[in-house]
N, C-alpha and C positions, 0 to 999 in steps of 0.2 A: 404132652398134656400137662405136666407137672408144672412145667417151666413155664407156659402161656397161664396157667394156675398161678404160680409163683406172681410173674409179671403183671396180672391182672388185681392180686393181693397189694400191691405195692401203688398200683396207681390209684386203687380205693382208699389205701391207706394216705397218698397224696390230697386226693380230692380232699377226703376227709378232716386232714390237716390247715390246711386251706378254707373250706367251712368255720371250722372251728374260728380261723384268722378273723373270719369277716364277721362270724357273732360277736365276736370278741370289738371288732369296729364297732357295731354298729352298738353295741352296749354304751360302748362310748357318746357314738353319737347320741345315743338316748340321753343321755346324763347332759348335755349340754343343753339340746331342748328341755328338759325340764326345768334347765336354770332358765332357760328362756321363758318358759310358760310362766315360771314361778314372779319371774320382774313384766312378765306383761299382764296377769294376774292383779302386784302389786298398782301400776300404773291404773287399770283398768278402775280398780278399787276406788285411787282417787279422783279418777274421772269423774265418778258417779258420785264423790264426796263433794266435786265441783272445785276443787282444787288444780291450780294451773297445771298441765302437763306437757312435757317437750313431743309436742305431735310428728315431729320429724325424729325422734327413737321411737317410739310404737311404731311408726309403720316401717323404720328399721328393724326392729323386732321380728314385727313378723314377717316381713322378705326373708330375714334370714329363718325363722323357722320354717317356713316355708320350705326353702329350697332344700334347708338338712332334711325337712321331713320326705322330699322327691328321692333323697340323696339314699335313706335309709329302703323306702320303697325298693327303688332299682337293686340295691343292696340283697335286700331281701329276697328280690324276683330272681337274683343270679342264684343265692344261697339257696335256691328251691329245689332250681334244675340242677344244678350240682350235686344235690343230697338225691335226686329225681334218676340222674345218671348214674351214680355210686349203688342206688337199688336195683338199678336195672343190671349190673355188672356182678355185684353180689348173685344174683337171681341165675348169671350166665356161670358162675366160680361153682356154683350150688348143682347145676344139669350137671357139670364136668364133673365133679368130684362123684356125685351118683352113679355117672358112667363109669367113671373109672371102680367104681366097687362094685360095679355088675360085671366087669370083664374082668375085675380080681376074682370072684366066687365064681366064673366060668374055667378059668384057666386049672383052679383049684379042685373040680371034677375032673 
């Protein structure tokens, strides 16, 4: 029991690691879409000033933010289940370790 305890502490501690990787991405990727909102913002600005603008980078723009935004999404959806399965394993480390200090205070009568 110790040892599937043990085992089970270690791949939590993986997932968990791992998580942390992909917040740590997708922070990233947020930082780049912002620079992207922040120049399709500026653009948009002058659109509406009626000043020329390179119509073929806006809609550069936003394909790419688009697709980091899908990119973060999926990102997001794995980092869910992942933290989703690390609870549910926690939950099974938590019965074990209860059992095992119910059969410790048995053995002890």
């Amino acid at each position: 029991i110790v040892q599937q305890t043990k085992q089970s502490l270690q791949l939590m501690t993986q997932r968990a690691l791992e998580a942390e990787s992909k917040v740590e991405e997708l922070k990233q990727e947020i930082s780049i879409l912002q620079g992207e909102l922040e120049s399709s913002k500026a653009e948009n600005k002058n659109l509406r000033a009626g000043q020329p603008t390179n119509l073929g980078a806006v809609k550069h723009n936003i394909d790419f933010a688009l697709q980091n935004l899908h990119k973060i999404i999926r990102g997001a959806n794995r980092s869910i289940k992942q933290l989703t399965v690390g609870t549910e394993s926690l939950h099974f480390v938590a019965d074990i370790l209860k059992s095992t200090g119910k059969i410790s205070e048995v053995e002890k009568e």
